[in-house]
PDB file of N, CA, C and O in Angstrom:
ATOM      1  N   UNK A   1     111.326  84.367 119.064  1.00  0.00           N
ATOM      2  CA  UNK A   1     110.961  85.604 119.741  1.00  0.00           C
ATOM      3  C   UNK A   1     109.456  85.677 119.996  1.00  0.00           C
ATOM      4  O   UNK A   1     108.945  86.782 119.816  1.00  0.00           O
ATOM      5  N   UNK A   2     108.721  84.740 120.360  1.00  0.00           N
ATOM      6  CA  UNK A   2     107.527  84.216 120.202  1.00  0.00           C
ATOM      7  C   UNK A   2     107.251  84.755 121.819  1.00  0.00           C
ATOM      8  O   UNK A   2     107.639  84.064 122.761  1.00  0.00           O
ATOM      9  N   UNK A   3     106.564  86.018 122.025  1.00  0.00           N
ATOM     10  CA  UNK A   3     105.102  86.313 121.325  1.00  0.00           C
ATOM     11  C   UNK A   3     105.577  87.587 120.641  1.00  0.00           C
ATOM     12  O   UNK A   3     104.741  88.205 119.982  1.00  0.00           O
ATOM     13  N   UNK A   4     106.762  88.031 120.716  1.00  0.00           N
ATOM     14  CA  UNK A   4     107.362  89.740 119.767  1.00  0.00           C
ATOM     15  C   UNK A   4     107.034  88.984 118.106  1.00  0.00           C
ATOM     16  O   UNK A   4     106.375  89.578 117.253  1.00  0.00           O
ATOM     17  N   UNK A   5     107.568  87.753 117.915  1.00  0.00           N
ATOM     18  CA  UNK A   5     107.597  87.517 116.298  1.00  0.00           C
ATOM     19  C   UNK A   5     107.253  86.062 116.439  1.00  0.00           C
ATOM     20  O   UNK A   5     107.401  85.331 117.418  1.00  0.00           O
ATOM     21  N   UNK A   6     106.731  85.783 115.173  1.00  0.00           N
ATOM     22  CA  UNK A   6     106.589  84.137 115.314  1.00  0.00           C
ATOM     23  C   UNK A   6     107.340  83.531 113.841  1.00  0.00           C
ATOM     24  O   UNK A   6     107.636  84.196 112.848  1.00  0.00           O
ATOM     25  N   UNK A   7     107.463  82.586 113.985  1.00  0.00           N
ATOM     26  CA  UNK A   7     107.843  81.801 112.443  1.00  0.00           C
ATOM     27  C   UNK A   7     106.978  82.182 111.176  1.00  0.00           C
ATOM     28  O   UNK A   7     105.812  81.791 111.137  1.00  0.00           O
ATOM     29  N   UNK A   8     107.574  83.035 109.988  1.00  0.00           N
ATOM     30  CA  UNK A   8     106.831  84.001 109.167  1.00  0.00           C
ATOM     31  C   UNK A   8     106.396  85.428 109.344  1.00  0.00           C
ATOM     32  O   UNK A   8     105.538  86.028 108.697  1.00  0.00           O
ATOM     33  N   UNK A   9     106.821  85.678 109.912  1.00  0.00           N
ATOM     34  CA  UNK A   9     106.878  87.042 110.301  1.00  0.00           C
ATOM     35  C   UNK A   9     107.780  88.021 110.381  1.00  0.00           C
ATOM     36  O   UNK A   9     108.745  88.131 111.136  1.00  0.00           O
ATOM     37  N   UNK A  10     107.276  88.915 109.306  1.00  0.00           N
ATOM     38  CA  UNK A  10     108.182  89.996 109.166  1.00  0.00           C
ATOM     39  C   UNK A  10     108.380  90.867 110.310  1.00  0.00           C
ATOM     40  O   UNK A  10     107.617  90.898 111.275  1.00  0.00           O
ATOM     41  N   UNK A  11     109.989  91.955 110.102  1.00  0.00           N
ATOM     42  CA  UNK A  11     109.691  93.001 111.095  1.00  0.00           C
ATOM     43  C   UNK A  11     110.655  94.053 110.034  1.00  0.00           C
ATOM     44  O   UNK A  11     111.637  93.961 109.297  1.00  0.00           O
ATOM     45  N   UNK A  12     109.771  94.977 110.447  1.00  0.00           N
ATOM     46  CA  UNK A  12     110.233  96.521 110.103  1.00  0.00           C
ATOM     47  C   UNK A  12     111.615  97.050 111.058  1.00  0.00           C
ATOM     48  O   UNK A  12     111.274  97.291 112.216  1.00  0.00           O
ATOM     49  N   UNK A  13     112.680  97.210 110.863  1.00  0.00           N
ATOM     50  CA  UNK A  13     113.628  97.626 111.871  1.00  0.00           C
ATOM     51  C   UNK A  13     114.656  99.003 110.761  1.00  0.00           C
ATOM     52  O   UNK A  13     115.260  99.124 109.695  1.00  0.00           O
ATOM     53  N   UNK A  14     114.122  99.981 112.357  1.00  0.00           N
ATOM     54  CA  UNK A  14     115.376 100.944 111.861  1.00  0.00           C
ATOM     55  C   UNK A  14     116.596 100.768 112.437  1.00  0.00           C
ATOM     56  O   UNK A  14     116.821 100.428 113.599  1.00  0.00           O
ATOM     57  N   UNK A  15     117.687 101.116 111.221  1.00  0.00           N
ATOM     58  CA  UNK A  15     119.484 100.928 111.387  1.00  0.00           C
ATOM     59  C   UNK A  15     119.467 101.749 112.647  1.00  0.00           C
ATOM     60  O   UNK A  15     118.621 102.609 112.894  1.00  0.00           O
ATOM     61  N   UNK A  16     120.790 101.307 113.668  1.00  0.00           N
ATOM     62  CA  UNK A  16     120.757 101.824 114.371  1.00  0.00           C
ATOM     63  C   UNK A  16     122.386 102.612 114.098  1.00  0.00           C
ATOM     64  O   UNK A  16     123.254 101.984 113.491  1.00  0.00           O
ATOM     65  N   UNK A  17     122.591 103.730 114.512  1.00  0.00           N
ATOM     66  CA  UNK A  17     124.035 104.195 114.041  1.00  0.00           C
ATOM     67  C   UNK A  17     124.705 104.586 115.330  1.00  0.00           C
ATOM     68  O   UNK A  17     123.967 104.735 116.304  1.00  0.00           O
ATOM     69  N   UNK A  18     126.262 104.814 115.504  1.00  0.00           N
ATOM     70  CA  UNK A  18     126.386 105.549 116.907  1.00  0.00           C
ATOM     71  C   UNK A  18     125.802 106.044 117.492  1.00  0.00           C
ATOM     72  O   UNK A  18     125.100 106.830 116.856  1.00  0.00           O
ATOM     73  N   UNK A  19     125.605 106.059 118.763  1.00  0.00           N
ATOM     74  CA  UNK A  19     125.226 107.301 119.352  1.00  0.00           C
ATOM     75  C   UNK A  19     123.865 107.329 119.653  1.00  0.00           C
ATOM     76  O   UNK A  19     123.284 108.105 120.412  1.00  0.00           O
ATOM     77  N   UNK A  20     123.312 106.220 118.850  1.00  0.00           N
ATOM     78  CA  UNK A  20     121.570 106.085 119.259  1.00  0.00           C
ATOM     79  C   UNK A  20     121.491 105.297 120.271  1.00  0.00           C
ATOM     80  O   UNK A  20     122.357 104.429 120.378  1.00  0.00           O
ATOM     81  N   UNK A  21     120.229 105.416 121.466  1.00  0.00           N
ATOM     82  CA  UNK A  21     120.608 104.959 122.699  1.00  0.00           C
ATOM     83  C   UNK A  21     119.354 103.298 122.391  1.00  0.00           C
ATOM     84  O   UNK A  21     118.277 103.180 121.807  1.00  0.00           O
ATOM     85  N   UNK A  22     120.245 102.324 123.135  1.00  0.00           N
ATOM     86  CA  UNK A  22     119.303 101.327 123.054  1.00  0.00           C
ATOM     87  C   UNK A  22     118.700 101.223 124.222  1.00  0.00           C
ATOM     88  O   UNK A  22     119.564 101.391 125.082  1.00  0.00           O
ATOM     89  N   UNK A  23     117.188 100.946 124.930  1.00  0.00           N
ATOM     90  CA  UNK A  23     116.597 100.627 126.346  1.00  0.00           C
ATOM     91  C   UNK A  23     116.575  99.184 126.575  1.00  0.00           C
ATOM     92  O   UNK A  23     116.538  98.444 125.592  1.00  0.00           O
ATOM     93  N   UNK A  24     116.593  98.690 127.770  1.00  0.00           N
ATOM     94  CA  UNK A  24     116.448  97.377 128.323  1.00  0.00           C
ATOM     95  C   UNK A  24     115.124  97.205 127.779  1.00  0.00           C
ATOM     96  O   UNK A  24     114.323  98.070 128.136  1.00  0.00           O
ATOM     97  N   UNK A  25     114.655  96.240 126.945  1.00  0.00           N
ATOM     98  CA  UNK A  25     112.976  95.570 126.323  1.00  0.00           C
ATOM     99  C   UNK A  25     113.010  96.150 125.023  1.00  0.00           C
ATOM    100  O   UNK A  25     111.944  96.311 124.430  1.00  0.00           O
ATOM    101  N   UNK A  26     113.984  96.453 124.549  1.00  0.00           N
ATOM    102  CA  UNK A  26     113.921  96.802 122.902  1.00  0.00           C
ATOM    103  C   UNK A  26     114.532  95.552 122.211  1.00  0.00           C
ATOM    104  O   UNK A  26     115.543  94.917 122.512  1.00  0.00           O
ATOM    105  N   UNK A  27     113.487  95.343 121.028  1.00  0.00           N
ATOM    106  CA  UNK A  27     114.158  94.247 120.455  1.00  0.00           C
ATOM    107  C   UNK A  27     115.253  94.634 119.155  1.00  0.00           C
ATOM    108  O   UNK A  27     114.927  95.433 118.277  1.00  0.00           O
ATOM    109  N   UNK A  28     116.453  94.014 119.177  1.00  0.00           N
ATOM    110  CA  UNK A  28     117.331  94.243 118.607  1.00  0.00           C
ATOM    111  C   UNK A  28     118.098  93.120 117.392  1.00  0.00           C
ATOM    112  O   UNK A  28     118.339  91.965 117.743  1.00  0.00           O
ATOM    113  N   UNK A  29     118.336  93.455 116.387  1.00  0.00           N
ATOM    114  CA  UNK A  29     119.273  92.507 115.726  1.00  0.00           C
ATOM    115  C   UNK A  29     120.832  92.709 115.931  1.00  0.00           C
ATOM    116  O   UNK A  29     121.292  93.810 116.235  1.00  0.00           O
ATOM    117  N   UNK A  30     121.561  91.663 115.759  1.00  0.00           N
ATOM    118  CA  UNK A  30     123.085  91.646 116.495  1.00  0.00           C
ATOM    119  C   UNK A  30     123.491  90.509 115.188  1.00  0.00           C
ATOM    120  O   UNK A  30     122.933  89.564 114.630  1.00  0.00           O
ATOM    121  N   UNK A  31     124.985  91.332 115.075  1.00  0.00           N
ATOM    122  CA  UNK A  31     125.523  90.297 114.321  1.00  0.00           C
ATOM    123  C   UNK A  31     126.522  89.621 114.884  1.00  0.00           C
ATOM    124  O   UNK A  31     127.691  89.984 114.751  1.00  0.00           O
ATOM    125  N   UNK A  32     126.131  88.452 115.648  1.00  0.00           N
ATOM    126  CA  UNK A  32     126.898  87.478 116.515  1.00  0.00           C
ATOM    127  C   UNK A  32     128.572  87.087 115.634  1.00  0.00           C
ATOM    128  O   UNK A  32     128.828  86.977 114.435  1.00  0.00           O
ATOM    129  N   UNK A  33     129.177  87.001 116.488  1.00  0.00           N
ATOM    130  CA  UNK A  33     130.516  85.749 115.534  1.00  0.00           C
ATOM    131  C   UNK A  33     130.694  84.814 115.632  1.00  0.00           C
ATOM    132  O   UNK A  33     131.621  84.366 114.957  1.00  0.00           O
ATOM    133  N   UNK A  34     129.736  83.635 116.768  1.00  0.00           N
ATOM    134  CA  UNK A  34     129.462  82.459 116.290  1.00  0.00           C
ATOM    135  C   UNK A  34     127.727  82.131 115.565  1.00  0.00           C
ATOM    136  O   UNK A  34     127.497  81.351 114.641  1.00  0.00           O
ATOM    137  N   UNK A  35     126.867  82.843 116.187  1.00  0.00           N
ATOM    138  CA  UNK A  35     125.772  82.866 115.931  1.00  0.00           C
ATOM    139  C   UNK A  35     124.915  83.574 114.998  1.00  0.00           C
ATOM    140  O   UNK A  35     123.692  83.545 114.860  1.00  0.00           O
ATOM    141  N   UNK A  36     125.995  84.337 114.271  1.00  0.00           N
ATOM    142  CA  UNK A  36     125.264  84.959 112.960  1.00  0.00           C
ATOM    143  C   UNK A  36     124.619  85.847 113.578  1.00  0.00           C
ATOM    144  O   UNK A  36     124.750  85.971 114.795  1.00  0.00           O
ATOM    145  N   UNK A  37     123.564  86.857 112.647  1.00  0.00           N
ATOM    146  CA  UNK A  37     122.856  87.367 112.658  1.00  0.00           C
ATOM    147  C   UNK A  37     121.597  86.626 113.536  1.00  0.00           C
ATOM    148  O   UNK A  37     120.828  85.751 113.138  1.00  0.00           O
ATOM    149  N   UNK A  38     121.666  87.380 115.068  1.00  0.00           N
ATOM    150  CA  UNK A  38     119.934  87.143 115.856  1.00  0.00           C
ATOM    151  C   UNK A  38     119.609  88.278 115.659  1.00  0.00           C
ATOM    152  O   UNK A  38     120.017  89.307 115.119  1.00  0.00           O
ATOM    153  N   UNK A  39     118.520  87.768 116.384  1.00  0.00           N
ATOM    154  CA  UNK A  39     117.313  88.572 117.048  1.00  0.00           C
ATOM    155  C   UNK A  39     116.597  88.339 118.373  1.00  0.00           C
ATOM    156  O   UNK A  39     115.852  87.380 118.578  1.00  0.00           O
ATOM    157  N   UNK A  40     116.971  89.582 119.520  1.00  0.00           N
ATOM    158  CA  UNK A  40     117.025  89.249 120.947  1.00  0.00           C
ATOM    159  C   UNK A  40     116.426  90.215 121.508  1.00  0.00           C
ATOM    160  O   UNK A  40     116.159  91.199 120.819  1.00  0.00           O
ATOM    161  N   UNK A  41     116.105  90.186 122.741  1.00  0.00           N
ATOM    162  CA  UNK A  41     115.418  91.623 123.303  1.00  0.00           C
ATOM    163  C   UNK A  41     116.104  91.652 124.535  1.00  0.00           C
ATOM    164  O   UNK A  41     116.298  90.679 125.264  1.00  0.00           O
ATOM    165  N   UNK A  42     116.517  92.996 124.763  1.00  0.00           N
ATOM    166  CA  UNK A  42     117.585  93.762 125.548  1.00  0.00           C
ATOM    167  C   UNK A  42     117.299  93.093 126.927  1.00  0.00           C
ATOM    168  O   UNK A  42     116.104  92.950 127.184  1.00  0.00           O
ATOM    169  N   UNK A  43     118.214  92.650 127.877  1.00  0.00           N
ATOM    170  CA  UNK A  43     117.624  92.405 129.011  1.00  0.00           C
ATOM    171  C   UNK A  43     118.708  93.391 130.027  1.00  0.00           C
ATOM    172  O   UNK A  43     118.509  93.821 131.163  1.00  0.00           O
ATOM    173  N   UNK A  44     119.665  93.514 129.307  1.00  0.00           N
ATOM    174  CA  UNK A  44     120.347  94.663 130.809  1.00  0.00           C
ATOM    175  C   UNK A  44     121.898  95.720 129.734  1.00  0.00           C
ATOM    176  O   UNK A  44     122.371  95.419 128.638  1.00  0.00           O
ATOM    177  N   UNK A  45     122.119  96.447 130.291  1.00  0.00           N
ATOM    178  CA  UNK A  45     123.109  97.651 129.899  1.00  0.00           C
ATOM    179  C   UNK A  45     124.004  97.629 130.794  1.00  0.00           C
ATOM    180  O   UNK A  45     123.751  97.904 131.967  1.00  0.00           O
ATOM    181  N   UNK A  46     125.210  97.289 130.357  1.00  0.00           N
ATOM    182  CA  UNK A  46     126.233  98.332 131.023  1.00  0.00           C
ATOM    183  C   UNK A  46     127.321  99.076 130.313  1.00  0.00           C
ATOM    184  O   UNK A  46     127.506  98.432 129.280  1.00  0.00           O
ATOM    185  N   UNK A  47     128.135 100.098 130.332  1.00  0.00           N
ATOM    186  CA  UNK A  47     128.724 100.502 129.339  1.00  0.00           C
ATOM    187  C   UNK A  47     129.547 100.284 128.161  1.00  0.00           C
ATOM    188  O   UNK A  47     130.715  99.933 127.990  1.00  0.00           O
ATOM    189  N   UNK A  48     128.560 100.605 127.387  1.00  0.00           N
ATOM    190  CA  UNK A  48     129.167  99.825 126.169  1.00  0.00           C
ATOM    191  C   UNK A  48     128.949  98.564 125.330  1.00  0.00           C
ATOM    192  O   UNK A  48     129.137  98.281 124.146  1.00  0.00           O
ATOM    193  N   UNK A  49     128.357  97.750 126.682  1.00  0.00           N
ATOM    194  CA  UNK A  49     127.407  96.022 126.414  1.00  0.00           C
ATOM    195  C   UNK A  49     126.430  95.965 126.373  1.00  0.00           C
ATOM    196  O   UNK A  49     125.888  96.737 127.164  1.00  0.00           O
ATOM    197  N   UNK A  50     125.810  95.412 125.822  1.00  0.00           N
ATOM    198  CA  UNK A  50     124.251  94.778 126.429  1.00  0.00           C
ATOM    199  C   UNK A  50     124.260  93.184 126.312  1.00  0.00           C
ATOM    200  O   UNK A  50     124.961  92.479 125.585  1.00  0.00           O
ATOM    201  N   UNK A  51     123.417  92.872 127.106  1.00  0.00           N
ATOM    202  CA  UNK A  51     122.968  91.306 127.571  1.00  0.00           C
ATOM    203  C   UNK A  51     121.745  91.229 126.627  1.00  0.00           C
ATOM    204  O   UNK A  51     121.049  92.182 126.277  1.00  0.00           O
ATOM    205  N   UNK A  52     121.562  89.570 126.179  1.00  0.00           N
ATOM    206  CA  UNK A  52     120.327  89.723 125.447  1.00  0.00           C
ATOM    207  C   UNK A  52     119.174  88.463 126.069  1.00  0.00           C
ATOM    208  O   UNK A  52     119.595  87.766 126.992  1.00  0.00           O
ATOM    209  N   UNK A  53     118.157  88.279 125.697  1.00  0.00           N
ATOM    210  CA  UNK A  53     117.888  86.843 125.753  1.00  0.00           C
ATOM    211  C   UNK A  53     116.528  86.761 124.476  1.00  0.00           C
ATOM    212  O   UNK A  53     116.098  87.680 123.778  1.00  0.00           O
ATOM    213  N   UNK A  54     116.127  85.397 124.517  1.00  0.00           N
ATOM    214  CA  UNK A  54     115.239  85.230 123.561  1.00  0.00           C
ATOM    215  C   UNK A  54     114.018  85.091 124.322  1.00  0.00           C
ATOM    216  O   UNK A  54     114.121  85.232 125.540  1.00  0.00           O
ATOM    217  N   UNK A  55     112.765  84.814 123.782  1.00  0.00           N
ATOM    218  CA  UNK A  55     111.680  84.932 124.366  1.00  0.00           C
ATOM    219  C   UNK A  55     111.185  83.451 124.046  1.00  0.00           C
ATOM    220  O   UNK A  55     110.283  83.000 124.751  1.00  0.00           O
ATOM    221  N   UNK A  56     111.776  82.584 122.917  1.00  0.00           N
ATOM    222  CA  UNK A  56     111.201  80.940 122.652  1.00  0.00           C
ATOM    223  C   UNK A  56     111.832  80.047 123.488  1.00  0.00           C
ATOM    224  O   UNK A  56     112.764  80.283 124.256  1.00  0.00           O
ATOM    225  N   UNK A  57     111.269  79.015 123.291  1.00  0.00           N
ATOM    226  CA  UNK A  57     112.222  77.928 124.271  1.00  0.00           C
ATOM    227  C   UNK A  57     112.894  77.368 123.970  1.00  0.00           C
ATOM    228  O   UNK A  57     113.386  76.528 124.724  1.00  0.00           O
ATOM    229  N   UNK A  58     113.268  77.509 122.778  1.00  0.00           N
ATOM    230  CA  UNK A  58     114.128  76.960 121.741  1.00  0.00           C
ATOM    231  C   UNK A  58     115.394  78.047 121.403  1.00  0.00           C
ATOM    232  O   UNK A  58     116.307  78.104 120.580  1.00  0.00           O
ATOM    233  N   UNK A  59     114.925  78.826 122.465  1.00  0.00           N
ATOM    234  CA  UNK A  59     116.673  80.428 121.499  1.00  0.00           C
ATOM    235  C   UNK A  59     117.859  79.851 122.518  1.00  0.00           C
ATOM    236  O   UNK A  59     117.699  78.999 123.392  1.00  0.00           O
ATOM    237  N   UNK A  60     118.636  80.288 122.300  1.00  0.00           N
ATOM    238  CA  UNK A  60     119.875  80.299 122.718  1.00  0.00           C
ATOM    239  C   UNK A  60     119.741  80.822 124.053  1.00  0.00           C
ATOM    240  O   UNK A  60     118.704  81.434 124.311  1.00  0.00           O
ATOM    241  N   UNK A  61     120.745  80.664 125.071  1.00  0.00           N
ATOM    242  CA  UNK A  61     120.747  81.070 126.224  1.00  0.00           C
ATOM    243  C   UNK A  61     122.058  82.134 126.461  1.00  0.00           C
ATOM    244  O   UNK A  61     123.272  82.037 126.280  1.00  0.00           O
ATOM    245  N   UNK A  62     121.173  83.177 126.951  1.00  0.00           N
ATOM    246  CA  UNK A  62     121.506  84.361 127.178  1.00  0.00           C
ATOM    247  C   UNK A  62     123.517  83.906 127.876  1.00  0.00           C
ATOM    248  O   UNK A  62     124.468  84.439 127.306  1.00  0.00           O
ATOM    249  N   UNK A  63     123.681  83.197 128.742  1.00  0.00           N
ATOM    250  CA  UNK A  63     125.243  82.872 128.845  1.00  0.00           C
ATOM    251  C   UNK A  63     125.859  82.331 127.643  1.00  0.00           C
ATOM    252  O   UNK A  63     127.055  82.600 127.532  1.00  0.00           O
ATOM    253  N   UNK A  64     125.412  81.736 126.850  1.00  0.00           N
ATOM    254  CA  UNK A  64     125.738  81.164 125.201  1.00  0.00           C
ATOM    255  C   UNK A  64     126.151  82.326 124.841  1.00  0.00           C
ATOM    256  O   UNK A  64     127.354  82.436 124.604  1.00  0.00           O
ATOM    257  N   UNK A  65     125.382  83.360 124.719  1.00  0.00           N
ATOM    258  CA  UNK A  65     125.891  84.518 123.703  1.00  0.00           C
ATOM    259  C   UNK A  65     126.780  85.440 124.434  1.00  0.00           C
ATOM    260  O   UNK A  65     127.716  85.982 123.847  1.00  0.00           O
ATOM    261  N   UNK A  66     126.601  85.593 125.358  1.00  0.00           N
ATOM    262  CA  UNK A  66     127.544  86.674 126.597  1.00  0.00           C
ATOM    263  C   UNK A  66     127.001  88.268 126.404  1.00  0.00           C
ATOM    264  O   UNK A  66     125.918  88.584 125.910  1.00  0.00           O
ATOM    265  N   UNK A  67     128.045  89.195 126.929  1.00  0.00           N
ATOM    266  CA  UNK A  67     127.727  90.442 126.679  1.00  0.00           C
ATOM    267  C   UNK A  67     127.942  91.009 125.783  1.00  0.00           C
ATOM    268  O   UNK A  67     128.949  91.666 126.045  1.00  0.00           O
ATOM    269  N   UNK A  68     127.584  91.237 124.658  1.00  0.00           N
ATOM    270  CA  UNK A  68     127.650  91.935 123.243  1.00  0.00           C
ATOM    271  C   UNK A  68     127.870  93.119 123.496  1.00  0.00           C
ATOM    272  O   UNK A  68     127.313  93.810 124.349  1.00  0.00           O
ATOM    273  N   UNK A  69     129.192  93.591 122.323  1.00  0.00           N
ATOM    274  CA  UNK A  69     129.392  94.966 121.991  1.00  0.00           C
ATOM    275  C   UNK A  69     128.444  95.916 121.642  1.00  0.00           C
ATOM    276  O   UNK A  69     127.996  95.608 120.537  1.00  0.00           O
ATOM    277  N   UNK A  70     127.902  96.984 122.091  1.00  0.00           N
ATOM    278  CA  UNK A  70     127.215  97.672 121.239  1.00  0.00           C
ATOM    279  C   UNK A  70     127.387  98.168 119.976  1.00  0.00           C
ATOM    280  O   UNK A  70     126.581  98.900 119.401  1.00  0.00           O
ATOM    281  N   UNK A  71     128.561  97.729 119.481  1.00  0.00           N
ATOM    282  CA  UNK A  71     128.996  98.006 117.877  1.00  0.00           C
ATOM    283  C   UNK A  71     128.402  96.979 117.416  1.00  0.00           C
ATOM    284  O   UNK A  71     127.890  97.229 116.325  1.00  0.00           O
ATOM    285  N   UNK A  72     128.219  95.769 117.819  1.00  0.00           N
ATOM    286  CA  UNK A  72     127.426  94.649 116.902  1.00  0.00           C
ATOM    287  C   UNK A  72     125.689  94.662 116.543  1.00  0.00           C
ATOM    288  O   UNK A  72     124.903  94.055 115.816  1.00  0.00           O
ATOM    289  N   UNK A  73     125.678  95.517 117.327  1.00  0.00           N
ATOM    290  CA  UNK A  73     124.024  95.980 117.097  1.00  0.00           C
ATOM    291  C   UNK A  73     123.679  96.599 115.724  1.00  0.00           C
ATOM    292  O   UNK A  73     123.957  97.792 115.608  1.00  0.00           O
ATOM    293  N   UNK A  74     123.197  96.064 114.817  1.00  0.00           N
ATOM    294  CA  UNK A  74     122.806  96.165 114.086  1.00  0.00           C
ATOM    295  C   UNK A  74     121.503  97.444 113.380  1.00  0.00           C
ATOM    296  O   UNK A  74     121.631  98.280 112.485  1.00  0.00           O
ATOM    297  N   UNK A  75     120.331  97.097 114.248  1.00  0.00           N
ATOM    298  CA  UNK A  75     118.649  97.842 113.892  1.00  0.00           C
ATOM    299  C   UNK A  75     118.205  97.441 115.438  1.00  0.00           C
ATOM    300  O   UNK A  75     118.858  96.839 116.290  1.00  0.00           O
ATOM    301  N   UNK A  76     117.162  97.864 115.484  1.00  0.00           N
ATOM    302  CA  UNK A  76     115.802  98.263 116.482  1.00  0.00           C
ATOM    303  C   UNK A  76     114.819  97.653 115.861  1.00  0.00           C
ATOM    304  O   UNK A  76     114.574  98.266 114.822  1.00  0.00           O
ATOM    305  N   UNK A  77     113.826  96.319 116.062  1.00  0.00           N
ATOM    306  CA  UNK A  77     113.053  96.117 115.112  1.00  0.00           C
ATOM    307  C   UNK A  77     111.865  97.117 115.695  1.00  0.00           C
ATOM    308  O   UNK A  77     111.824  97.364 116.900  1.00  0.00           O
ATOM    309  N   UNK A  78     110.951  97.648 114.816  1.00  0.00           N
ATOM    310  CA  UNK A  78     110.032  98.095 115.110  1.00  0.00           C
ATOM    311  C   UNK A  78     108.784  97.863 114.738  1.00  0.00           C
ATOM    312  O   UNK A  78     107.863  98.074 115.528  1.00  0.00           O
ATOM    313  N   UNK A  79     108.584  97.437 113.599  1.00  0.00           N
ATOM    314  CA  UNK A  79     106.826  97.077 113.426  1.00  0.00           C
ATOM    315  C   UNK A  79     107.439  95.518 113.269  1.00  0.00           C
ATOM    316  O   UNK A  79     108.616  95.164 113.343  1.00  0.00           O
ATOM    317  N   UNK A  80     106.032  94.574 112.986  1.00  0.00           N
ATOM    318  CA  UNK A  80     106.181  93.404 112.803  1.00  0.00           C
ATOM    319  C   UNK A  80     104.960  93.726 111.769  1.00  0.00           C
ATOM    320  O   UNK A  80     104.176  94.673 111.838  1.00  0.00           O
ATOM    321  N   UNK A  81     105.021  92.368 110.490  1.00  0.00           N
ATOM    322  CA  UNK A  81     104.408  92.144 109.501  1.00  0.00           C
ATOM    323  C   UNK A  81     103.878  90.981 110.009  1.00  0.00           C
ATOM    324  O   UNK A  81     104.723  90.236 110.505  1.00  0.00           O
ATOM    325  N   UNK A  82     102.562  90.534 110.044  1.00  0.00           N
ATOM    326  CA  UNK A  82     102.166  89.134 110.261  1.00  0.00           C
ATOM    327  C   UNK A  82     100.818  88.826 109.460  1.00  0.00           C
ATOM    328  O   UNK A  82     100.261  89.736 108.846  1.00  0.00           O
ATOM    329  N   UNK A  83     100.413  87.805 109.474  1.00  0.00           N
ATOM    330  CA  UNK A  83      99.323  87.196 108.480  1.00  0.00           C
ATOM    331  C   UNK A  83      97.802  88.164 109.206  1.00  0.00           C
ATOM    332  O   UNK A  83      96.765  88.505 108.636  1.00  0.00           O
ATOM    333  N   UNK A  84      98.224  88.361 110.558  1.00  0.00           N
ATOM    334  CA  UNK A  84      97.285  89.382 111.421  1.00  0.00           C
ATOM    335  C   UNK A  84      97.214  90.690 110.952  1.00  0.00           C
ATOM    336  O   UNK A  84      96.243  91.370 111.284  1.00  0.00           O
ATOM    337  N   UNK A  85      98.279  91.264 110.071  1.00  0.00           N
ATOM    338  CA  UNK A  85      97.961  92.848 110.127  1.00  0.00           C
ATOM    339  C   UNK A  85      99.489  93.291 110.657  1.00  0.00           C
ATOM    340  O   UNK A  85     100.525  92.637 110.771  1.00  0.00           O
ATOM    341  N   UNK A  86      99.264  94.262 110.845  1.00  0.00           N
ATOM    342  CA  UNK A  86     100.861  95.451 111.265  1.00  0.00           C
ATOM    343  C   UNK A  86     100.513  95.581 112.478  1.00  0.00           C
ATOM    344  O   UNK A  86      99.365  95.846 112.834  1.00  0.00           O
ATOM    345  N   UNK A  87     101.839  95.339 113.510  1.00  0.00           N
ATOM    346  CA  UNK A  87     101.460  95.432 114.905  1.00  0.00           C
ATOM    347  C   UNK A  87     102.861  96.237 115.367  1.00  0.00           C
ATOM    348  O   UNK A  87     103.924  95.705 115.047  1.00  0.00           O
ATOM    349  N   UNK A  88     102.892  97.413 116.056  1.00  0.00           N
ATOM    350  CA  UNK A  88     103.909  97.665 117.086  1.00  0.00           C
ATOM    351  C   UNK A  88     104.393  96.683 117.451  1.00  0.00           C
ATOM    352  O   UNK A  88     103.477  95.864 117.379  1.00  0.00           O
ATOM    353  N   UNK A  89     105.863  95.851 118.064  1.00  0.00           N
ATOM    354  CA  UNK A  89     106.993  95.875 118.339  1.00  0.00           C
ATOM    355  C   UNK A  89     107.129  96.591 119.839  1.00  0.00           C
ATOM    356  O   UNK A  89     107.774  97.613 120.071  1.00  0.00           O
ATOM    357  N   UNK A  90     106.368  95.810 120.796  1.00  0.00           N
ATOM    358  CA  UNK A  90     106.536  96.791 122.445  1.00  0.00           C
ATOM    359  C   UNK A  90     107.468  96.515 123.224  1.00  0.00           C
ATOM    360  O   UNK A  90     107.456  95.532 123.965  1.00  0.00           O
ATOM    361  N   UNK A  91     108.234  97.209 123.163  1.00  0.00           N
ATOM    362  CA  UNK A  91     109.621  97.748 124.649  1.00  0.00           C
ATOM    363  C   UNK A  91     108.962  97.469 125.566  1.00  0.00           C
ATOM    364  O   UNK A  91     108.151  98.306 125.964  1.00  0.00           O
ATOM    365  N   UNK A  92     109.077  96.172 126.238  1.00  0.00           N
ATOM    366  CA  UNK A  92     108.973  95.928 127.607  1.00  0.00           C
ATOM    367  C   UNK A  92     110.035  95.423 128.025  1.00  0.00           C
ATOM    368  O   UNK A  92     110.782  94.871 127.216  1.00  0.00           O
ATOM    369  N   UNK A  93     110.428  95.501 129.651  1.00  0.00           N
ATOM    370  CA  UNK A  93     111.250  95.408 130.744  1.00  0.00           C
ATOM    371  C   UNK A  93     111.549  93.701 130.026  1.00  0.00           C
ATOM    372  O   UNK A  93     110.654  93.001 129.550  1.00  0.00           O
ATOM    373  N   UNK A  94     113.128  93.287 130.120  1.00  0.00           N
ATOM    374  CA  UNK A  94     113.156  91.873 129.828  1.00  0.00           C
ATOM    375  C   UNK A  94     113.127  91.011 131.104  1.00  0.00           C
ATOM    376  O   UNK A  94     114.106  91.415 131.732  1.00  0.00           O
ATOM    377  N   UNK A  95     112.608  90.161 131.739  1.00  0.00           N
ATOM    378  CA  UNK A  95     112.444  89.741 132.390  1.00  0.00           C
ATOM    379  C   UNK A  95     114.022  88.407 132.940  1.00  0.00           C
ATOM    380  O   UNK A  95     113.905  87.690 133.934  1.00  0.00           O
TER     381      UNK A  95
END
């Protein structure tokens, strides 16, 4: 998720429960059923799904994982912990 997180780096994420709305550029954890537990940032909505992709060149490709339930959504990460200090976690548009 490199430049949101890098290798060693923590993130702060609140649970997300029904009913809380997710935006396209929020980064999210998902508990995949072949892929375990990621971590992806929103790239599109439609009811009920979201699409994800990674930001390294090394993540998985967004057709690999398909359209995820919004029940598999897990948290919202929101801060990141890094050897730098505490940084916001920015919602941008996924490209």
């Amino acid at each position: 998720m490199v430049p949101a997180l890098e290798d060693g780096d923590y993130a702060v994420a609140e649970r997300l429960r029904p009913g809380r709305d997710i935006a396209v550029g929020d980064v999210v954890e998902i508990r995949h059923p072949d892929f375990g537990p990621i971590v992806k940032r929103v790239k599109e909505l439609r009811s009920g799904d979201l699409r994800v992709q990674g930001q390294a060149r090394s993540s998985v490709e967004s057709d690999q994982i398909g359209w995820v339930p919004r029940s598999r959504v897990t948290a919202r990460l929101i801060w990141r912990v890094s050897p730098k200090g505490l940084s916001r976690i920015r919602t941008c548009p996924a490209s």
